[in-house]
N, CA, C and O of each residue as an XYZ file, in Angstrom:
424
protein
N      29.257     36.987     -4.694
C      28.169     36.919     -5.637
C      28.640     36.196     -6.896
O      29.726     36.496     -7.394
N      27.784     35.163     -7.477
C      28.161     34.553     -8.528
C      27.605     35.339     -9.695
O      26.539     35.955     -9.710
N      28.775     35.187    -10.980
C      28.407     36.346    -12.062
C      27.740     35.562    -12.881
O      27.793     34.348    -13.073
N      26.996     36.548    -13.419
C      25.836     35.744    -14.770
C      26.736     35.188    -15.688
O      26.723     33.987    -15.420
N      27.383     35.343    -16.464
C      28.748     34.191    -17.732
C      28.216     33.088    -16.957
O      27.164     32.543    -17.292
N      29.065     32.625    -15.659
C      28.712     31.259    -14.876
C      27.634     30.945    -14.492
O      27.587     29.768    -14.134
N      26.541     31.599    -14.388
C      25.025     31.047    -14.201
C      24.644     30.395    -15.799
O      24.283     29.284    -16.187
N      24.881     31.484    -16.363
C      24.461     30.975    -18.036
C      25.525     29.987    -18.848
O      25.299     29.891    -20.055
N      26.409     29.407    -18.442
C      27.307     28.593    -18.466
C      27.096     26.992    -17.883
O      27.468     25.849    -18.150
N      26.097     27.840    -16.741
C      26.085     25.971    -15.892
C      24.788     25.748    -16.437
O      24.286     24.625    -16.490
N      24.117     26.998    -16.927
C      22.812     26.422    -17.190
C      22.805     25.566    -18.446
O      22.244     24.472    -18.388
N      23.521     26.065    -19.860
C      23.586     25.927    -20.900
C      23.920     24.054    -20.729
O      23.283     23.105    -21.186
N      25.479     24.099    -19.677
C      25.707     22.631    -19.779
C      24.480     21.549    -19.081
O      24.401     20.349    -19.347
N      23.777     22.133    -18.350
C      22.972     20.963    -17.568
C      21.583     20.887    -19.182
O      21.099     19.876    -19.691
N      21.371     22.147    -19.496
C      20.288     21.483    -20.771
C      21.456     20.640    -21.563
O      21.631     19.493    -21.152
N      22.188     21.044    -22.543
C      22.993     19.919    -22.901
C      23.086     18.765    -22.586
O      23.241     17.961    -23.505
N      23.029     18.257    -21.186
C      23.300     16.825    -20.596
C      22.065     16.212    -20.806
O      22.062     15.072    -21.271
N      20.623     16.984    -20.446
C      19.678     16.540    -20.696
C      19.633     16.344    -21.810
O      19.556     15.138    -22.047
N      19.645     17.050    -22.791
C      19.496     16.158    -24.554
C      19.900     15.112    -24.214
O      19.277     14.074    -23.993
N      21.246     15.386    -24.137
C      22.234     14.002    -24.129
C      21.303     12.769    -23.788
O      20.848     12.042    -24.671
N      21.066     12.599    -22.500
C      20.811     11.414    -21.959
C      19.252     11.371    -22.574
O      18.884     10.237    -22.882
N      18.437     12.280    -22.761
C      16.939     11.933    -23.500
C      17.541     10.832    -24.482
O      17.342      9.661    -24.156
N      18.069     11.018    -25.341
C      18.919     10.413    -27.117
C      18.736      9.141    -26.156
O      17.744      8.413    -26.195
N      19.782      8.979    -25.323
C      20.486      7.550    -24.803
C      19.256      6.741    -24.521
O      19.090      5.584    -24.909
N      18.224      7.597    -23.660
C      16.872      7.041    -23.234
C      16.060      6.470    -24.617
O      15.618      5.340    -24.824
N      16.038      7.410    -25.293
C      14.724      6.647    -26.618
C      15.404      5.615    -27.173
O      14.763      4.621    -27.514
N      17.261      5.680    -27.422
C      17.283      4.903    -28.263
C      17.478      3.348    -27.650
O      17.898      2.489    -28.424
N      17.129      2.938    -26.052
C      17.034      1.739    -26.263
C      15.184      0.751    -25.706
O      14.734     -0.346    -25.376
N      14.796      2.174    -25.960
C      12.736      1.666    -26.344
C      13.429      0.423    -27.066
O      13.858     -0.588    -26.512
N      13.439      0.656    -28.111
C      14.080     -0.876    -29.285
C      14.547     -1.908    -29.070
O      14.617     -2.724    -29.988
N      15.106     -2.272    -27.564
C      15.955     -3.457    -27.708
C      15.000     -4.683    -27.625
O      15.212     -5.792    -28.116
N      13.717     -4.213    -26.791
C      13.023     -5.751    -26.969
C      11.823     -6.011    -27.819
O      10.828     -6.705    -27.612
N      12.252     -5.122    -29.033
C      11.295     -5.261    -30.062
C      11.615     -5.786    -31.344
O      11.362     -5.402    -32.486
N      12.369     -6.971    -30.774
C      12.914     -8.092    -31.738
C      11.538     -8.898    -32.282
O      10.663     -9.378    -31.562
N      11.602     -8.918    -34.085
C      10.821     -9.541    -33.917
C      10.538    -11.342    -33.922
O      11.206    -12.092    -34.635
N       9.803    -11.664    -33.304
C       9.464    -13.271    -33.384
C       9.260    -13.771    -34.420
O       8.586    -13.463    -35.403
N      10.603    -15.503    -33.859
C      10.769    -15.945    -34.592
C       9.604    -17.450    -35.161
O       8.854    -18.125    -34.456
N       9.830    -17.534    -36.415
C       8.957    -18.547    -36.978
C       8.813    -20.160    -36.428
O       9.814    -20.849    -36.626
N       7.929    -20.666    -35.914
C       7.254    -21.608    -35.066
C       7.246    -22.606    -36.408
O       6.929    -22.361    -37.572
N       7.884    -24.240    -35.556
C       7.376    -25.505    -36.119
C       6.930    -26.768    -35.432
O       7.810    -27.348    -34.795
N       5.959    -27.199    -35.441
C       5.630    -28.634    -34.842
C       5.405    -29.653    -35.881
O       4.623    -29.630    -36.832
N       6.498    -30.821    -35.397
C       6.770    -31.545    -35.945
C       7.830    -32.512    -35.472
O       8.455    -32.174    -34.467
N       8.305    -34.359    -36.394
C       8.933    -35.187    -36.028
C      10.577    -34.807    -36.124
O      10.852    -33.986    -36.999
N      11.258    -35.120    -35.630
C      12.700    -35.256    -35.831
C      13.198    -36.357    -36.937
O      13.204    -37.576    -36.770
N      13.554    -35.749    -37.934
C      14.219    -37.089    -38.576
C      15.542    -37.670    -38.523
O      15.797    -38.874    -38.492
N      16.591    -36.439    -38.513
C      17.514    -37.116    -37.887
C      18.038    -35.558    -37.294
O      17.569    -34.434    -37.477
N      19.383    -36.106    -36.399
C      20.261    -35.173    -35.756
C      21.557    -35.431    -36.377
O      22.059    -36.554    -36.344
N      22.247    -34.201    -37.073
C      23.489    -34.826    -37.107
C      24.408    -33.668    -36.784
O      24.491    -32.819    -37.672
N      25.114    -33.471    -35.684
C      26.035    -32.823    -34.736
C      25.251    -31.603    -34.112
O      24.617    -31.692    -33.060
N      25.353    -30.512    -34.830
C      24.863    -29.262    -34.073
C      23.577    -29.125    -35.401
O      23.269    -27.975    -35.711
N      23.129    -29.864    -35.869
C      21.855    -29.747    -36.937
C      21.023    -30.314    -36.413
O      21.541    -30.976    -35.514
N      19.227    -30.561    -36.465
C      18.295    -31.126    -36.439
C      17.480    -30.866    -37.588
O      17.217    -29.742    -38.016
N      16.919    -32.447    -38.281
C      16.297    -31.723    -39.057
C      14.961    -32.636    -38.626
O      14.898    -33.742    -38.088
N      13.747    -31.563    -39.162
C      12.585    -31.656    -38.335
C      11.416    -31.659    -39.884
O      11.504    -30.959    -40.893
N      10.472    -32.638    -39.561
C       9.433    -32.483    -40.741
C       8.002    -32.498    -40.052
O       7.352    -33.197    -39.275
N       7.848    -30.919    -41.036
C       6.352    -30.404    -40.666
C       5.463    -31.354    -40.476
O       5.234    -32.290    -41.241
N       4.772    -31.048    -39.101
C       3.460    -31.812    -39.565
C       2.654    -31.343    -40.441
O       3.025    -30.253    -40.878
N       1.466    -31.829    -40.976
C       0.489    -31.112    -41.805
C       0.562    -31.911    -43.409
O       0.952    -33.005    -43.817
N      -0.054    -30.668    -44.023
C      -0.294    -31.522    -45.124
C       0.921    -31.381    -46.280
O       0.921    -32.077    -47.295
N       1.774    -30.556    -46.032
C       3.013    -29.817    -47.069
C       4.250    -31.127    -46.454
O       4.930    -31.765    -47.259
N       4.348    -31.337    -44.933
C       5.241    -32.034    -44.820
C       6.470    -31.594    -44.834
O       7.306    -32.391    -44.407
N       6.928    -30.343    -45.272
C       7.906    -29.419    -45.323
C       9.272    -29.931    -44.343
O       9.070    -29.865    -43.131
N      10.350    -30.326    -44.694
C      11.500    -30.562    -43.747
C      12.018    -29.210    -43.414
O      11.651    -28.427    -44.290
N      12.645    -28.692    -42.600
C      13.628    -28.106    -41.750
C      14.464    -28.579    -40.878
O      14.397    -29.284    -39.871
N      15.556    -27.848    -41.690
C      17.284    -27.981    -41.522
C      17.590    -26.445    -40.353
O      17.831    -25.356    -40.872
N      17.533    -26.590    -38.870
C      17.719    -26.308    -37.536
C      19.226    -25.848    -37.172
O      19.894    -26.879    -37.092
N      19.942    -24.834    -36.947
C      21.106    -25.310    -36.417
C      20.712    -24.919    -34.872
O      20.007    -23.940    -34.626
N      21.261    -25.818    -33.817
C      21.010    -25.598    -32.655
C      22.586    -25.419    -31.669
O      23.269    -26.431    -31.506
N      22.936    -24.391    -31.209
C      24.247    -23.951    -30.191
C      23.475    -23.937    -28.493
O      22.323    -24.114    -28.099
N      24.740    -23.643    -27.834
C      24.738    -22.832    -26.166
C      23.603    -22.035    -26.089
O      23.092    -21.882    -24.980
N      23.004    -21.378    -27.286
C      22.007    -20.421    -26.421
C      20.777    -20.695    -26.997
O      19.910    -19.822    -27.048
N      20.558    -22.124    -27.561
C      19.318    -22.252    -27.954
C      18.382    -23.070    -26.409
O      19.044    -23.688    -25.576
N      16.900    -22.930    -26.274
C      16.464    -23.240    -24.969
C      16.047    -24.587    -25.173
O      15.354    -24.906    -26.140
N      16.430    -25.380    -24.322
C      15.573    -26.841    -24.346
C      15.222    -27.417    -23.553
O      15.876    -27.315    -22.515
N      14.047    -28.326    -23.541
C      13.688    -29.167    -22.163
C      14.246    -30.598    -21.954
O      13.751    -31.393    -21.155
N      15.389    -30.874    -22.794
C      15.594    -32.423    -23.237
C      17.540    -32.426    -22.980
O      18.511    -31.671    -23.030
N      17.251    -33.508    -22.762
C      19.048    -33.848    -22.578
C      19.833    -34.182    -23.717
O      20.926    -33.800    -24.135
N      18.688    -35.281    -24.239
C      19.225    -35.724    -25.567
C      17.558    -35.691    -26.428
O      16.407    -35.685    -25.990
N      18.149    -35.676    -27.851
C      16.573    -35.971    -28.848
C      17.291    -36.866    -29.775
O      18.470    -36.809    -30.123
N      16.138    -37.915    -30.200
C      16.428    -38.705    -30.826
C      15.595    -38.755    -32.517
O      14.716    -37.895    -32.554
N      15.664    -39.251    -33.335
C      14.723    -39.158    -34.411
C      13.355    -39.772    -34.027
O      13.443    -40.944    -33.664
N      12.529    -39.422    -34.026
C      10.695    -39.764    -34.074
C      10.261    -39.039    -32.928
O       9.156    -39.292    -32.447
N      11.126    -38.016    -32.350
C      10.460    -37.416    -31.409
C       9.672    -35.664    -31.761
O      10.123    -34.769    -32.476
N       8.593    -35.689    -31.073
C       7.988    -34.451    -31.787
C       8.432    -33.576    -30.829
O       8.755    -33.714    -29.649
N       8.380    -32.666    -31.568
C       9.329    -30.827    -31.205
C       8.310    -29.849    -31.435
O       7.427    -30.085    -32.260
N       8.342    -28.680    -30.738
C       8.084    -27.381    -31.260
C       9.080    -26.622    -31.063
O       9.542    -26.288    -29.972
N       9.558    -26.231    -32.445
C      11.002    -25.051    -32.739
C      10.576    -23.868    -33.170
O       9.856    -23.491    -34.095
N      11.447    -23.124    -31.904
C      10.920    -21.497    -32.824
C      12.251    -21.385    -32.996
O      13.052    -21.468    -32.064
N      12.639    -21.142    -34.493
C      14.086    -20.563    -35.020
C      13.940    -19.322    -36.003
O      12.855    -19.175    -36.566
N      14.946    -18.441    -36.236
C      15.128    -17.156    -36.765
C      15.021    -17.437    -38.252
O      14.694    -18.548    -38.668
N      15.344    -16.252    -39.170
C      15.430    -16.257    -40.680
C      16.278    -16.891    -40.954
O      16.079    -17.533    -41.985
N      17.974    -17.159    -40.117
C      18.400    -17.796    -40.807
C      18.673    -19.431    -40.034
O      19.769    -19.824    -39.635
N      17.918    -19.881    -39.994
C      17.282    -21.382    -39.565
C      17.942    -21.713    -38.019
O      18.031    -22.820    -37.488
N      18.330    -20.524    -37.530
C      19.041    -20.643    -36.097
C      17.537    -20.888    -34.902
O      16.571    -20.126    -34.870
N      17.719    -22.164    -34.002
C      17.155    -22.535    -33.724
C      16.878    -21.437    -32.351
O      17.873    -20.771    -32.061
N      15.757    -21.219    -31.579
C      15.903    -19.964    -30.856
C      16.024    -20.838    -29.500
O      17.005    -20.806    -28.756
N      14.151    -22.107    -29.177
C      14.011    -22.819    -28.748
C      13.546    -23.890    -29.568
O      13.255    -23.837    -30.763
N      13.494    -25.201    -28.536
C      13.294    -26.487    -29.011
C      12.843    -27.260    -27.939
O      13.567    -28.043    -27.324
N      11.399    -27.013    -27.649
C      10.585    -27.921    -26.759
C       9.991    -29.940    -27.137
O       9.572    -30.435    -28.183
N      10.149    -30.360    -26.231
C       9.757    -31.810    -26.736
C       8.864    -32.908    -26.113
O       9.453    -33.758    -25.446
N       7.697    -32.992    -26.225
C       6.600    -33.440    -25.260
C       7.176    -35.172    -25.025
O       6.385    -36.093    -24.825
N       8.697    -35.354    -25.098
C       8.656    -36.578    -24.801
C       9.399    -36.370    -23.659
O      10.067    -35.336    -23.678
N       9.494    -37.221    -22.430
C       9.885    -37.532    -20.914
C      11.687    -37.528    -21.486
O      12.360    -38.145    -22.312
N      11.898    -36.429    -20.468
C      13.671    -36.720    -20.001
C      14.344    -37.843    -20.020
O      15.534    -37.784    -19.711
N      13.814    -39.007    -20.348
C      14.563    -40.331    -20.209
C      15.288    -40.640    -21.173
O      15.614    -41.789    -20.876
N      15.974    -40.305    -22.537
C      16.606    -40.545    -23.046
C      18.149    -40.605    -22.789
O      18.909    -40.991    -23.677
């Protein structure tokens, strides 16, 4: 016969585990509630190494200074200046993606 200490012992640890892993469960609800980053369409004016800088279309004309690495997304091999883009990059001007309605042929 198993004694009550060890019934109320295994019981105590299996609620314990459950907290446990509830915590682990809520806390990653959050991971894909990053929020989105700020959208630009517009020309390329120039590229220079891992920078692009890009000017708004519209009526402000606004330039943006892009940095683009390995994990930014693109449809292009190469971009050249006068080609139009849509960039979605973060707060701090990190480029996220960089789409370009001009043909792969560069």
């Amino acid at each position: 016969m198993v004694s009550i200490p060890k019934v109320v012992g295994l019981m105590s640890c299996g609620f314990l585990l459950c907290l446990g892993l509830a915590g682990v469960a809520s806390s990653t609800d959050n991971i894909g509630d990053a929020k989105p980053g700020k959208t630009i369409k517009g020309e390329v004016l120039r590229v220079e190494g891992d920078s692009y800088y890009i000017v708004k279309n519209g009526e402000d004309g606004k330039e943006v200074h892009l940095h683009v690495d390995n994990t930014t997304q693109k449809n292009f091999v190469t971009i050249v200046p006068g080609d139009n883009v849509e960039a979605k990059f973060n707060d701090q001007n990190h480029a996220i993606s960089i789409l370009t309605d001009q043909n792969q042929s560069h």
